[in-house]
C-alpha angles and dihedrals in degrees: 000000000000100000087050091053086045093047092045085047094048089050099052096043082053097051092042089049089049090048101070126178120277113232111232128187129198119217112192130187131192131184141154138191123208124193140168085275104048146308131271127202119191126186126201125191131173134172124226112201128185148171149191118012099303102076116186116275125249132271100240090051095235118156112238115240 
C-alpha cells in the first residue's frame, strides 16, 4: 500500500514539474478624441500567450540581438 501512495506521489510531483506555467503578456490602449461635439474614448486590449522556448515573433519583424 506504501509503494502505491509513493508512486501516485511521484507521478504527480513529475506531471506538475513538466507542466510548467504559460507566460502571458497584456497589452492595453487607451485613446480618446475629443471634438466640438463630444468626446470618445476607445480601449484596446489584446493578450499575447506563449509557451515553450520559441516565443512568437514580433510585429515589426526585427531580429532580436
Amino acid at each position: 500500500m506504501k509503494r502505491i501512495f509513493v508512486l501516485w506521489m511521484v507521478l504527480g510531483l513529475a506531471m506538475a514539474a513538466t507542466m510548467g506555467c504559460e507566460n502571458k503578456a497584456k497589452v492595453e490602449r487607451k485613446e480618446t478624441v475629443t471634438t466640438p461635439g463630444g468626446s470618445t474614448t476607445t480601449t484596446d486590449e489584446h493578450t499575447v500567450e506563449s509557451s515553450g522556448k520559441n516565443p512568437p515573433g514580433n510585429s515589426r519583424g526585427e531580429k532580436a540581438n
